[in-house]
SEZA-974565 format. One record per atom (N, C-alpha, C, O, CB): x, y, z; residue number from 0. Coordinates in Angstrom, 2 decimals, decimal comma. Atoms other than C-alpha are relative to their C-alpha. Glycine has a CB too. Layout:
BEGIN
east:north:up:n
X:Y:Z:NUM
...
END
This chain:
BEGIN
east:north:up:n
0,10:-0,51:1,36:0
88,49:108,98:118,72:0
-1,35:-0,43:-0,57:0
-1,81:-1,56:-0,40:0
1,17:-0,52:-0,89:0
1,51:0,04:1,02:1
85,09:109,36:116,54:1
0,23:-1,05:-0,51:1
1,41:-1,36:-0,67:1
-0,37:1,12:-1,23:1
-0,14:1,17:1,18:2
84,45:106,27:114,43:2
0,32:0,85:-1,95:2
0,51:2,00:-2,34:2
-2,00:-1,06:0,09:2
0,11:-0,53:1,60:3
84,59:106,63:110,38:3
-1,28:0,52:-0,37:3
-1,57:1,35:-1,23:3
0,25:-1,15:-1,07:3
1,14:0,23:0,32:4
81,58:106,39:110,37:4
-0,97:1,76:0,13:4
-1,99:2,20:-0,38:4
-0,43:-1,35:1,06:4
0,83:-1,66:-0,34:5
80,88:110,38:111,87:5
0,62:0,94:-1,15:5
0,44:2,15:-1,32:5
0,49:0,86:1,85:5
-1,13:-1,07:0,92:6
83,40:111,47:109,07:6
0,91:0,35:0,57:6
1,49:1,30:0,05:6
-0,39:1,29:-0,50:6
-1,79:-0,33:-0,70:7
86,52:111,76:111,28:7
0,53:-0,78:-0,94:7
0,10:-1,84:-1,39:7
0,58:-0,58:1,82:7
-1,21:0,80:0,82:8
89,36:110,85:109,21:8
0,94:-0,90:1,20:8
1,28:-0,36:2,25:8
1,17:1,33:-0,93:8
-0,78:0,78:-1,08:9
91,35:108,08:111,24:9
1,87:-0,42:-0,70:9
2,34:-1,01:-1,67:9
-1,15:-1,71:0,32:9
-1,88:-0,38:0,55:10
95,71:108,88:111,36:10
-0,03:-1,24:-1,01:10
0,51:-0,97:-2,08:10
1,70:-0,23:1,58:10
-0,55:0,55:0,62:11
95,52:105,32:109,88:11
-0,66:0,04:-1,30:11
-0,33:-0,80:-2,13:11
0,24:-0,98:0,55:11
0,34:0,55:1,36:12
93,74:105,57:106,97:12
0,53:0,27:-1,39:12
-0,01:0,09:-2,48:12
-1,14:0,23:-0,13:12
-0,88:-0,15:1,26:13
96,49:106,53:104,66:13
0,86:-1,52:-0,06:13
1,43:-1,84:-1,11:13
1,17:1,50:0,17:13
-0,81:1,45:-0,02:14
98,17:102,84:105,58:14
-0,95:-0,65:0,05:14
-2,01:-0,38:0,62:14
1,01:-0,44:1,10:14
0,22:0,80:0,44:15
97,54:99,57:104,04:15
-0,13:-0,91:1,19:15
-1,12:-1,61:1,41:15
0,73:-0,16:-0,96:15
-0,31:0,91:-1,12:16
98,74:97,81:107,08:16
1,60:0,22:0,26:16
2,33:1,11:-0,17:16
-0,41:-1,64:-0,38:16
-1,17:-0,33:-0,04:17
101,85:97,12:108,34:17
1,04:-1,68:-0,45:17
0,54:-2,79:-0,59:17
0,14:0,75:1,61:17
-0,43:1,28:0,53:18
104,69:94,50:107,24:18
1,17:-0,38:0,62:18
2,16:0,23:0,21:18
0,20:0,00:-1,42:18
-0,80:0,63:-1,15:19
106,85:92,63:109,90:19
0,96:-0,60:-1,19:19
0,54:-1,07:-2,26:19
-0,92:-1,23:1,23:19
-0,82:0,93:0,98:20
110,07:91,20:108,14:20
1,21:-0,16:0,99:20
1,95:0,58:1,63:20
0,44:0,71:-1,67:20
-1,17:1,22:-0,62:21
112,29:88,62:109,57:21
1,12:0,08:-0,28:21
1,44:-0,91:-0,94:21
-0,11:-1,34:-0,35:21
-1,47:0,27:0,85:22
115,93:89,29:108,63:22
0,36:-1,19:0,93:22
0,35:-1,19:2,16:22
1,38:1,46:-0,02:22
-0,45:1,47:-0,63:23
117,02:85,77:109,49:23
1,56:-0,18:-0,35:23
2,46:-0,10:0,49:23
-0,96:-1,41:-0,76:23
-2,03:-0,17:0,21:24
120,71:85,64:108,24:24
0,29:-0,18:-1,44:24
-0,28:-0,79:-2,35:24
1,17:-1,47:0,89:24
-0,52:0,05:1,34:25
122,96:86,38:105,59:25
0,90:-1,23:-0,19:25
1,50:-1,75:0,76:25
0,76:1,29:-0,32:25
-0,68:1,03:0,62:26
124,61:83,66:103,48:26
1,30:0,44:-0,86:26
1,16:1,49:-1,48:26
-0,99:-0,71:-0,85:26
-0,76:-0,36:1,13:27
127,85:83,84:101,39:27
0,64:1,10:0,33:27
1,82:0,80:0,51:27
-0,69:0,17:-1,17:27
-0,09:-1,22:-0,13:28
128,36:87,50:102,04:28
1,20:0,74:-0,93:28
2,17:0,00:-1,09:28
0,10:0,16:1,40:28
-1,56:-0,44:0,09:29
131,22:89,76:100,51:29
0,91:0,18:0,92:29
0,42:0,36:2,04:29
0,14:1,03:-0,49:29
-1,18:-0,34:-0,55:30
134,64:90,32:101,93:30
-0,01:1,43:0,11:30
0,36:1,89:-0,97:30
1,11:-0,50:-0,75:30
0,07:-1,42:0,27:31
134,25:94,25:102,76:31
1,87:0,16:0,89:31
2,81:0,62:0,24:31
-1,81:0,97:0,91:31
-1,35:0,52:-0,50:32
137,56:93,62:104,99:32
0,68:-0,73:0,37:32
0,35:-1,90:0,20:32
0,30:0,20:0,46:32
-1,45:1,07:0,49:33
141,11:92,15:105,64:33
-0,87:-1,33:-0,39:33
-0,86:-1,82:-1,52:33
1,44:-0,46:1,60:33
0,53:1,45:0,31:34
138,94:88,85:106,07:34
-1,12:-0,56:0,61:34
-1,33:-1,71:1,00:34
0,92:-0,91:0,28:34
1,53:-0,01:-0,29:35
135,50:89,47:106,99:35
-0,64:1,12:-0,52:35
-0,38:1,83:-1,50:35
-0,33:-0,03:1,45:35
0,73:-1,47:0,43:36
133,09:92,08:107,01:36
-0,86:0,06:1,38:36
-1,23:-0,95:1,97:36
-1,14:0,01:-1,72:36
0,87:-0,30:-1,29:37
131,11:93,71:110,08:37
-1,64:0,49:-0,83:37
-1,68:1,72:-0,82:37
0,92:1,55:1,13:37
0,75:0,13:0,40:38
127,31:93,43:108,11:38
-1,07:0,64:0,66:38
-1,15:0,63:1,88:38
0,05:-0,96:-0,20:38
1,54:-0,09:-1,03:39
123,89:94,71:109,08:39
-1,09:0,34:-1,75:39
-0,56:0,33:-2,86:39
0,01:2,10:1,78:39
0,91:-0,05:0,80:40
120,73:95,31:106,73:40
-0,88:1,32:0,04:40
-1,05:1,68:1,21:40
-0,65:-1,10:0,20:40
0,87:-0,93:0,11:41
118,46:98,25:105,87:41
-0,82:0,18:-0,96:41
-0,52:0,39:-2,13:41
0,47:0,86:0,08:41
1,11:-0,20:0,74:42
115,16:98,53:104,73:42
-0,43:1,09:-0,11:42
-0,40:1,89:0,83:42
-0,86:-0,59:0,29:42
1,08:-1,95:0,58:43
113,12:101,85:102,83:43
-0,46:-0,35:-0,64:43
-0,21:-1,19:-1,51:43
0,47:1,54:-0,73:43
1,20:-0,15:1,27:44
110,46:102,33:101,25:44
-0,29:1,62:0,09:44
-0,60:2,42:0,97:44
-1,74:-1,07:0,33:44
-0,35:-1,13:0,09:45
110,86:105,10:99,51:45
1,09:1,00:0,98:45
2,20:0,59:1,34:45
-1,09:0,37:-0,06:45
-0,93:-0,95:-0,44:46
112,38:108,30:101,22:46
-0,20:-0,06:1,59:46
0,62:0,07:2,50:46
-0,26:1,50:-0,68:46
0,81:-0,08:-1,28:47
110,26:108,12:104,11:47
0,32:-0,59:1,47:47
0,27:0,00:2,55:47
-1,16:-0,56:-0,33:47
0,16:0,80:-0,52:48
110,80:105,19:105,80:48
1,17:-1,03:0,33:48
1,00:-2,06:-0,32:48
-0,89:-0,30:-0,52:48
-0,94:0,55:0,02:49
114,06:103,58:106,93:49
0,37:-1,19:1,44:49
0,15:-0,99:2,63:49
0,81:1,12:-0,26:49
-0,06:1,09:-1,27:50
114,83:100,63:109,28:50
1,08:-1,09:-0,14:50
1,16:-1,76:-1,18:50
-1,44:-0,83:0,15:50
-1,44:0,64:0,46:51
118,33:98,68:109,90:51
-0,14:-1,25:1,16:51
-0,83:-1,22:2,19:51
1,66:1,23:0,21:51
-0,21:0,70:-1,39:52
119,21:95,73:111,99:52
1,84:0,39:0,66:52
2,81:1,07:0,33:52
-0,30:-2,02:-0,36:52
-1,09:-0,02:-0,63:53
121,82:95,36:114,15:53
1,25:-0,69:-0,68:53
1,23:-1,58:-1,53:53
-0,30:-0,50:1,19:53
-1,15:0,82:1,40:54
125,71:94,70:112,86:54
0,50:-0,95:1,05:54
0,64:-0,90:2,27:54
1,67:1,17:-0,96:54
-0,64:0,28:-1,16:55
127,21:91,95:113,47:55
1,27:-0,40:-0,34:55
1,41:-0,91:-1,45:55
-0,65:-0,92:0,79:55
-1,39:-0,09:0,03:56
131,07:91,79:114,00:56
0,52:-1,29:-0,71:56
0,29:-2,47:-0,46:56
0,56:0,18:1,45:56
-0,79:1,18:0,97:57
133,22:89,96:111,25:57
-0,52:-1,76:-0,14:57
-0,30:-2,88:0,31:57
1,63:-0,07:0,69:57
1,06:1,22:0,54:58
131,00:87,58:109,78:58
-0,60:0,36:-1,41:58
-1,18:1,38:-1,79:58
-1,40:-0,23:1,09:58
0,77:-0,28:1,34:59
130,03:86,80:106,24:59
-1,19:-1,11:-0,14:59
-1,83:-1,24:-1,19:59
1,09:-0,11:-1,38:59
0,96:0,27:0,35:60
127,64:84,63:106,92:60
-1,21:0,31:1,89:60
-1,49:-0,49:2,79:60
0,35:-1,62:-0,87:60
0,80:-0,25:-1,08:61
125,39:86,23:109,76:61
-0,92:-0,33:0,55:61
-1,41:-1,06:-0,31:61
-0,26:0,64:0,02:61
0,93:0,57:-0,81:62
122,87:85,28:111,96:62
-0,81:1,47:1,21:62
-0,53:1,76:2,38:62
1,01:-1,38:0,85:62
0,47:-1,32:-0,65:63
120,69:88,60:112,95:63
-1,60:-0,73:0,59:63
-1,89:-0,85:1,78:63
-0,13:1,59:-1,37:63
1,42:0,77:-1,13:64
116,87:86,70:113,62:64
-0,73:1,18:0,29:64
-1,55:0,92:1,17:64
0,49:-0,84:1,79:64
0,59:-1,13:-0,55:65
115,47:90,58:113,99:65
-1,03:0,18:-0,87:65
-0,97:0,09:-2,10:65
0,86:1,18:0,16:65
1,42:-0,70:0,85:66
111,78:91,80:113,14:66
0,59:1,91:-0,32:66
1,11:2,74:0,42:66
-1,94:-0,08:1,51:66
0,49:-1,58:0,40:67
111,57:95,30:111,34:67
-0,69:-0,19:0,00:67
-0,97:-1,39:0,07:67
0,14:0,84:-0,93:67
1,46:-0,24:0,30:68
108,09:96,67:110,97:68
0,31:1,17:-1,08:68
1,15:2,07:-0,97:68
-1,03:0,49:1,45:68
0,50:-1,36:0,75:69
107,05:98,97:108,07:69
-1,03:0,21:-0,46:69
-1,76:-0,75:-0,67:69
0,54:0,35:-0,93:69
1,32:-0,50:-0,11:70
104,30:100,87:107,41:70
-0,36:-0,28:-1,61:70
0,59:-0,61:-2,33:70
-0,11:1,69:0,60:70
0,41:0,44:1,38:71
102,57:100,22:103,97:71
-0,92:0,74:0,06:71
-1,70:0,96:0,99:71
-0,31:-1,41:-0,39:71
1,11:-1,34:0,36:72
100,62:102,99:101,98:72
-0,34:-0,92:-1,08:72
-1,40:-1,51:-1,24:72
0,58:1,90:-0,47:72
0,47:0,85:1,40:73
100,93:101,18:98,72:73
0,69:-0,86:-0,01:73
1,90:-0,80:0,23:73
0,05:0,53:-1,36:73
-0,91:1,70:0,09:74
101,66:97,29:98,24:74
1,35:0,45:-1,20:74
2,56:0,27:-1,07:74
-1,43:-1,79:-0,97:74
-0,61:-0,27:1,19:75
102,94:98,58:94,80:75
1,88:0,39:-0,24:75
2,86:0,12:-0,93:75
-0,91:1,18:-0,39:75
-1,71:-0,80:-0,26:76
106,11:100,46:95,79:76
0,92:-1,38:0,95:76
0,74:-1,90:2,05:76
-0,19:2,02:1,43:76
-0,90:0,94:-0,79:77
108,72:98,00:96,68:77
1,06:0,13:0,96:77
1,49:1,28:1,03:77
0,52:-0,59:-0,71:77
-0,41:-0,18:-1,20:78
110,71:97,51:99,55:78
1,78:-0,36:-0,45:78
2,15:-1,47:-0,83:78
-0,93:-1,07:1,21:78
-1,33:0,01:0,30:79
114,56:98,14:98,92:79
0,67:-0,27:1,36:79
0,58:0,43:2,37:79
0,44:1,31:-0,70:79
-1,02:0,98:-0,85:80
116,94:95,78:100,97:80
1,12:0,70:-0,26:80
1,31:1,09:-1,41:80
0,17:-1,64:-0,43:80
-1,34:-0,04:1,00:81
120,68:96,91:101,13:81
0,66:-0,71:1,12:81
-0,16:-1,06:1,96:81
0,80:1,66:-0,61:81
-0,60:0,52:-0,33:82
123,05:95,39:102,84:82
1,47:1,02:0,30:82
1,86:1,61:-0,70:82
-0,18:-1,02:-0,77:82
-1,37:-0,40:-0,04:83
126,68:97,02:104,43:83
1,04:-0,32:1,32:83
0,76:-0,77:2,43:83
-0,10:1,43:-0,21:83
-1,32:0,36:-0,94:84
130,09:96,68:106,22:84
0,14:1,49:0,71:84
0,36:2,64:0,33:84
1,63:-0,55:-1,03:84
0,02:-1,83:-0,59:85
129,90:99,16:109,08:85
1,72:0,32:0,28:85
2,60:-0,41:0,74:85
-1,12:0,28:2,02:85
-1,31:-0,19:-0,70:86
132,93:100,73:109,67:86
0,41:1,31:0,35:86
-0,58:1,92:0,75:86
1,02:-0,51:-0,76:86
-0,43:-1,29:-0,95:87
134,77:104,02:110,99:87
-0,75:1,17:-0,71:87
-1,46:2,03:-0,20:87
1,82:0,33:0,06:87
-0,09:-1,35:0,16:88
134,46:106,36:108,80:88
-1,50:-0,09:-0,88:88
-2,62:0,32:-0,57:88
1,56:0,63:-0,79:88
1,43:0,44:1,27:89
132,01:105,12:105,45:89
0,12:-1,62:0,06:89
1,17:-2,27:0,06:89
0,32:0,66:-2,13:89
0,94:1,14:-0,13:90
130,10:101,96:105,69:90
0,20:-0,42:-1,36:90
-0,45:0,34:-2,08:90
-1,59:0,32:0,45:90
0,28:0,78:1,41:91
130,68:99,84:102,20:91
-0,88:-0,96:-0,17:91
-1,13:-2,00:0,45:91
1,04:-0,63:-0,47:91
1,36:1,03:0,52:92
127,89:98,51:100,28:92
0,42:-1,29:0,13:92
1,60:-1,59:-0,04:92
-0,54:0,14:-1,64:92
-0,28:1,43:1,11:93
127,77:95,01:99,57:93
-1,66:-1,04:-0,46:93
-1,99:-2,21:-0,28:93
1,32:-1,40:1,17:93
0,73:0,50:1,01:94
124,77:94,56:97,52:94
-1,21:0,69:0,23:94
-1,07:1,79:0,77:94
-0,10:-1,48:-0,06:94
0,90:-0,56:-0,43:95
121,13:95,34:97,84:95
-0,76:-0,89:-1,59:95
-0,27:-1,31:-2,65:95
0,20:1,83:0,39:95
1,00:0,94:0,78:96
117,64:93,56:96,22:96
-1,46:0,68:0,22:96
-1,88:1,37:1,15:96
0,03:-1,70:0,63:96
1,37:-0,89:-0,25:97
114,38:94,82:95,88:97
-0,78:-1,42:0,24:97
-0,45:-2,54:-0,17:97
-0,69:1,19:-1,53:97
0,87:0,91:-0,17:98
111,34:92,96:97,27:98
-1,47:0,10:-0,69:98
-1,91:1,24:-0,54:98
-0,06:-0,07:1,31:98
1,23:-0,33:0,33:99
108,07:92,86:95,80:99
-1,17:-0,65:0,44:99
-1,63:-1,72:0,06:99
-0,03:0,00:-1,11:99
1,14:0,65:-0,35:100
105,17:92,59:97,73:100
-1,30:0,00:-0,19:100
-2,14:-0,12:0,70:100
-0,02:0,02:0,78:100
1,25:0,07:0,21:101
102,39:92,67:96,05:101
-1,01:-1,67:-0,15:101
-2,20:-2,00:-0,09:101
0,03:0,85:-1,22:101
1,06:1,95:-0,13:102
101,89:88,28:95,77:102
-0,55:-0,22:1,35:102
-1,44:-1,05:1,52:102
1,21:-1,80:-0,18:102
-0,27:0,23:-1,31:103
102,12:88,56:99,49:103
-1,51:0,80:0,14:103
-2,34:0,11:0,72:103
1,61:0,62:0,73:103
1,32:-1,16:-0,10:104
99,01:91,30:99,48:104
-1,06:-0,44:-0,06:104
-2,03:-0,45:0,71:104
-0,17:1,00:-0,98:104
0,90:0,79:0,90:105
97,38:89,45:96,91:105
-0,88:-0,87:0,99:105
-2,06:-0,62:1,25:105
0,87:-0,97:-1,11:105
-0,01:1,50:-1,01:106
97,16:86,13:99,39:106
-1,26:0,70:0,93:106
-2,45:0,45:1,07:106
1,90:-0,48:1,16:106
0,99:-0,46:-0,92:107
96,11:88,59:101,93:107
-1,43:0,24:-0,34:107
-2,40:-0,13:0,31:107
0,42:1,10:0,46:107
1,38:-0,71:0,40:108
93,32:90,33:99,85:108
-1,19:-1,50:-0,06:108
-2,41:-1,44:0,01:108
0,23:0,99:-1,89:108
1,13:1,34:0,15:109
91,63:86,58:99,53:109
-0,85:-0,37:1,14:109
-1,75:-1,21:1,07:109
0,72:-1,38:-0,28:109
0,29:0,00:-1,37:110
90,96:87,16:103,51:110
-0,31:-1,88:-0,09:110
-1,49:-2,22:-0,05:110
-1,50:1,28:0,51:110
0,14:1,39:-0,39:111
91,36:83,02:103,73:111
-0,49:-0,51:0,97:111
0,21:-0,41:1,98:111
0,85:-0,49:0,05:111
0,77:0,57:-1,72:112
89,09:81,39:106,53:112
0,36:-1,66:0,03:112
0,42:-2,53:-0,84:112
-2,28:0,20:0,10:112
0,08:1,46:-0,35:113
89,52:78,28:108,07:113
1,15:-0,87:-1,09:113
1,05:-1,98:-1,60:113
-1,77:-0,54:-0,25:113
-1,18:1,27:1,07:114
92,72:76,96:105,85:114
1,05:-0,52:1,09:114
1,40:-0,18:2,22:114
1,23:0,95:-1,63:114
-1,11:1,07:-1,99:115
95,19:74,44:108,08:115
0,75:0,63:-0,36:115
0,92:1,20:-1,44:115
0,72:-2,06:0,46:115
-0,68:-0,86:-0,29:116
97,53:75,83:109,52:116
1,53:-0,60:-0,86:116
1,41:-1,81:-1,03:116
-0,11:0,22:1,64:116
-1,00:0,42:1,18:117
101,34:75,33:106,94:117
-0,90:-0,36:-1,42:117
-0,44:-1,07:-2,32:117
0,95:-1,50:0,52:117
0,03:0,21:1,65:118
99,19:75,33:103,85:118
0,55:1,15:-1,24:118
0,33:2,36:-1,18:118
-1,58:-0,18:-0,31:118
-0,71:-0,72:0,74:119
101,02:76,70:101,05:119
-1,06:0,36:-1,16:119
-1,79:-0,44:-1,74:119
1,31:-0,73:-0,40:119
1,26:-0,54:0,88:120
98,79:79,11:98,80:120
0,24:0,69:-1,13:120
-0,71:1,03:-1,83:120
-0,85:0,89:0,70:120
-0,57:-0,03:1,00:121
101,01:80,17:96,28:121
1,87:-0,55:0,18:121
2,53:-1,09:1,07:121
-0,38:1,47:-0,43:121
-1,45:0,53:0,45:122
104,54:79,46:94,98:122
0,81:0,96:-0,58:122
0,82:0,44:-1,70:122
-0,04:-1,10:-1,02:122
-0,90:-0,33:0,74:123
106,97:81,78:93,52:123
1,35:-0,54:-0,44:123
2,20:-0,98:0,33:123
0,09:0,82:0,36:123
-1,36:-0,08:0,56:124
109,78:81,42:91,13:124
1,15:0,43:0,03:124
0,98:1,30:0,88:124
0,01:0,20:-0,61:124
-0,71:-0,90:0,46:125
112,91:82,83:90,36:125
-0,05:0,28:-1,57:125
-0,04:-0,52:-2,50:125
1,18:-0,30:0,45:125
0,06:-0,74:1,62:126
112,75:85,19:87,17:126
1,08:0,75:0,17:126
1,93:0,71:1,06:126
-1,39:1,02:-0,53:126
-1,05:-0,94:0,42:127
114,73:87,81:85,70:127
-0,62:1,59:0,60:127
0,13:2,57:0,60:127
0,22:-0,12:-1,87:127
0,36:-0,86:-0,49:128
112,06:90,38:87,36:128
-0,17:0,25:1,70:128
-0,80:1,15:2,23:128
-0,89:0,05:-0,68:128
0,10:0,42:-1,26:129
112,46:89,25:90,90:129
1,61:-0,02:0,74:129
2,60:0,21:0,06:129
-0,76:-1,44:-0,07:129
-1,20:0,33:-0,38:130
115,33:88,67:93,09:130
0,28:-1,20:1,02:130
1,07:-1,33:1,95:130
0,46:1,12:0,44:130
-0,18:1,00:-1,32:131
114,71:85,56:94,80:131
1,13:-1,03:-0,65:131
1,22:-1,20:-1,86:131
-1,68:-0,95:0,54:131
-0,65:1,07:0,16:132
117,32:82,83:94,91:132
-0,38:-1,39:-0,24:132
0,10:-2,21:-1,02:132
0,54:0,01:0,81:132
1,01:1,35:0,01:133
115,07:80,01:95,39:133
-1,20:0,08:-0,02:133
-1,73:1,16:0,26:133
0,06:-0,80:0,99:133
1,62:-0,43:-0,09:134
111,57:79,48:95,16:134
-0,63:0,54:1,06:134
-0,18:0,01:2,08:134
-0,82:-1,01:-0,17:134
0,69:-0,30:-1,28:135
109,60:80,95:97,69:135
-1,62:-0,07:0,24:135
-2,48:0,37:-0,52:135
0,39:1,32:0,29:135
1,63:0,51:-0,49:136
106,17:79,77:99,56:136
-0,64:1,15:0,77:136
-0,01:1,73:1,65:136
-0,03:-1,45:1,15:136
1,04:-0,77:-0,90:137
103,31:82,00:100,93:137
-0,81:-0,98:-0,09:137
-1,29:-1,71:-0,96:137
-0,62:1,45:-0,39:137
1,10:1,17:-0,60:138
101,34:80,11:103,30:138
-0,39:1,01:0,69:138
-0,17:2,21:0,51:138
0,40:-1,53:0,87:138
0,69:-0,22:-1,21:139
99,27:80,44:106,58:139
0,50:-0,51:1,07:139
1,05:-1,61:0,93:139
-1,16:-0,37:-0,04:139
-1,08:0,37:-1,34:140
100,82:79,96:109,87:140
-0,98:0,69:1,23:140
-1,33:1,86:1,16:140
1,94:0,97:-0,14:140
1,09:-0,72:-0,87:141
98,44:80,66:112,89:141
-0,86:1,00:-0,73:141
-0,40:2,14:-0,77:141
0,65:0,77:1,16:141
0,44:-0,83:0,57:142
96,01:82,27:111,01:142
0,46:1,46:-0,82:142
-0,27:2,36:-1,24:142
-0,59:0,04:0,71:142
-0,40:-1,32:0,69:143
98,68:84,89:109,42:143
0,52:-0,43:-1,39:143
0,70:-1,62:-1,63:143
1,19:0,86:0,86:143
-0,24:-0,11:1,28:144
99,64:85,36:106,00:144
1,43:0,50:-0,03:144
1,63:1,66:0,34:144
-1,02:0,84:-0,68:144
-1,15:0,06:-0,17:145
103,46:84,89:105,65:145
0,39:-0,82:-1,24:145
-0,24:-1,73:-1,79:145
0,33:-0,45:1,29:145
-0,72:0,55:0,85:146
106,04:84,19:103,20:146
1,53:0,05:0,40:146
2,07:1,01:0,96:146
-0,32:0,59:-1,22:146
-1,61:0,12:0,12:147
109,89:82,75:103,05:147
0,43:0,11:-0,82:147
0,04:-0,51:-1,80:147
0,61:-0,87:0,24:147
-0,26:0,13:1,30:148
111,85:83,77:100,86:148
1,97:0,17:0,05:148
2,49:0,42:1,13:148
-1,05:1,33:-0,93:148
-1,40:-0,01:0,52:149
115,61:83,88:99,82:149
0,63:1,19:-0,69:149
0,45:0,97:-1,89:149
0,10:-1,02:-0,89:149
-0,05:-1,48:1,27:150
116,71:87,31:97,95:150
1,59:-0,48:-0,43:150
1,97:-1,24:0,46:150
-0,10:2,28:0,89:150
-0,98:-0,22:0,88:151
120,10:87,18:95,84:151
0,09:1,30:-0,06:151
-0,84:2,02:-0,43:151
-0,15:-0,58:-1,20:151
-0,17:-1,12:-0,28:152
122,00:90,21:96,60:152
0,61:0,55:-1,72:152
1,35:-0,12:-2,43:152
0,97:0,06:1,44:152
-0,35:-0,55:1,57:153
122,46:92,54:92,98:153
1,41:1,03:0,50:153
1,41:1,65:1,57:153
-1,66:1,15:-0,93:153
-0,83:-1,00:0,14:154
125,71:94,58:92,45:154
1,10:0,04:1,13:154
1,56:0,91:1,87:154
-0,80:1,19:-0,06:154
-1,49:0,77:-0,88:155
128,55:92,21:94,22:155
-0,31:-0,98:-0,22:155
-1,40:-1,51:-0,45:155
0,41:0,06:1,60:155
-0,45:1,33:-0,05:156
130,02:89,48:94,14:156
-0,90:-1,06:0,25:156
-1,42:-1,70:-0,66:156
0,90:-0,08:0,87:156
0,38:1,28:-0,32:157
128,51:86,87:96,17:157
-1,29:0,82:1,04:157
-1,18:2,01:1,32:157
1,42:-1,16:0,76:157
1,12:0,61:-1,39:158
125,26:86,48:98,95:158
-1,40:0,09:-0,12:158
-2,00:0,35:-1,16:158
0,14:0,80:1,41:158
1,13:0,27:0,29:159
122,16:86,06:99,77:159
-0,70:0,61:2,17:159
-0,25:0,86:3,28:159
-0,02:-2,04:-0,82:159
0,71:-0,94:-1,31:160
119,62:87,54:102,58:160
-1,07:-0,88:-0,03:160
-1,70:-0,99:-1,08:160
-0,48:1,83:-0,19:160
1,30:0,63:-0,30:161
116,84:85,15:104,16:161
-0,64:0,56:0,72:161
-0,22:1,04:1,77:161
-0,02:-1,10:0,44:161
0,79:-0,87:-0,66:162
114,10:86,64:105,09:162
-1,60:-0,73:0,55:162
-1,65:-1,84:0,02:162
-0,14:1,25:-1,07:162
1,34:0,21:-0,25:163
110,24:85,89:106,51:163
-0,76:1,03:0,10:163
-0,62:1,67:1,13:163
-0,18:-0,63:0,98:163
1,38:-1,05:0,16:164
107,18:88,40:105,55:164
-1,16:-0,35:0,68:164
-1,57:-1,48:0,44:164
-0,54:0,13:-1,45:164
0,91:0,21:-0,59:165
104,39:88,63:107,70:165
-1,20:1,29:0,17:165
-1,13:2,18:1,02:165
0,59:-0,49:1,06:165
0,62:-0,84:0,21:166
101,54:90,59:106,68:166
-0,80:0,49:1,50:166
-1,13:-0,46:2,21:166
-0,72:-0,43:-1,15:166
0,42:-0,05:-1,41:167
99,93:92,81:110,22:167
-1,64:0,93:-0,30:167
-1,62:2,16:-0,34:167
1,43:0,94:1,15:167
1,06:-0,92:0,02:168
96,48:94,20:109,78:168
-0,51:0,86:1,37:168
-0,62:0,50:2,54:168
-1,09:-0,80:-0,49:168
0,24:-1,02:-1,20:169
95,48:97,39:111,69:169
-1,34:0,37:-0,01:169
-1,65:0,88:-1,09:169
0,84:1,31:-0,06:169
0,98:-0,41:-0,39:170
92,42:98,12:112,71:170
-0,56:1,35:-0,22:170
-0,09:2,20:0,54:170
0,11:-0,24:0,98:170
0,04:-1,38:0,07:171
90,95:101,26:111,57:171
1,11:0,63:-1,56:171
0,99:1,58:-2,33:171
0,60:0,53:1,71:171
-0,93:-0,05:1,32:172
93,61:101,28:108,76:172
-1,37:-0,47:-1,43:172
-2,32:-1,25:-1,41:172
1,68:-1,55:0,24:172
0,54:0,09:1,26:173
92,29:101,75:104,87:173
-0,18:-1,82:-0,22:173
-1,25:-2,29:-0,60:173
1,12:0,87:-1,17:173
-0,05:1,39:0,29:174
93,27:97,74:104,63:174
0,52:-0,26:-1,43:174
0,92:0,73:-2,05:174
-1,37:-0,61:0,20:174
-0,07:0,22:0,95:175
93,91:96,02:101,63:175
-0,89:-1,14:-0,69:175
-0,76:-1,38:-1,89:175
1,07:-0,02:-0,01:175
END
């Protein structure tokens, strides 16, 4: 492929990059049946873009450990989490949290050189505009730009979804 540089447009330059996320396990969970629930997770952004992990059988507090990847056009648009109980016929919700990654972007856009490796470079809260449970750290970890965070599931009962963000820069991509 031509560089940018001849005026070829390059497929990536409508994406930001891309954004690796850790579903690490659910906590708490709801009861979707008799006395569990069969769980899995799904991420979208927007309409476009959909990505689930794997379920796993009668467990409310799960242990999945799976990377998604998604593609990022705009940091801006947030990344909707939901959460459900698979089952025969219809799958019941049990909750769902929006993520917002634009602190995570931010970090990135500072292109950081030479910082040790576990230094923590911001801090988030929990607010009333967020959905984290606990505070959450963006650091540096082998030279990548990563955050842990905790989400508090909206619209049920009880749980919580741990997650790890790991920003992936592409080459040839717009960037951020």
């Amino acid at each position: 492929m031509v560089g940018k540089k001849r005026g070829v447009i390059s497929p990536l330059d409508h994406l930001a990059g891309l954004l690796e996320v850790r579903v690490v396990r659910g906590v708490d969970l709801a009861i979707r049946d008799l006395r569990s629930s069969d769980p899995y997770v799904v991420l979208r952004i927007g309409k476009a873009q959909k990505v689930k992990t794997r379920v796993v059988k009668k467990s409310i507090n799960p242990e999945w450990n799976e990377k998604l990847t998604l593609s990022i056009e705009d940091p801006a648009v947030p990344i909707r989490l939901e959460v459900f109980d698979k089952d025969t016929f219809v799958d019941d919700a049990m909750g769902n949290a929006e993520l917002d990654i634009r602190p995570l972007v931010e970090i990135v856009k500072m292109k950081l050189q030479g910082v040790a490796d576990k230094t923590v470079v911001k801090k988030l809260v929990p607010n009333r505009q967020n959905c984290l449970a606990e505070e959450s750290s963006i650091y540096i970890s082998e030279g990548k730009v990563k955050q842990d965070l905790v989400v508090r599931l909206r619209n049920v009962e009880c749980g919580e979804i741990e997650l790890q963000l790991q920003w992936v820069h592409l080459p040839g991509s717009k960037g951020v």
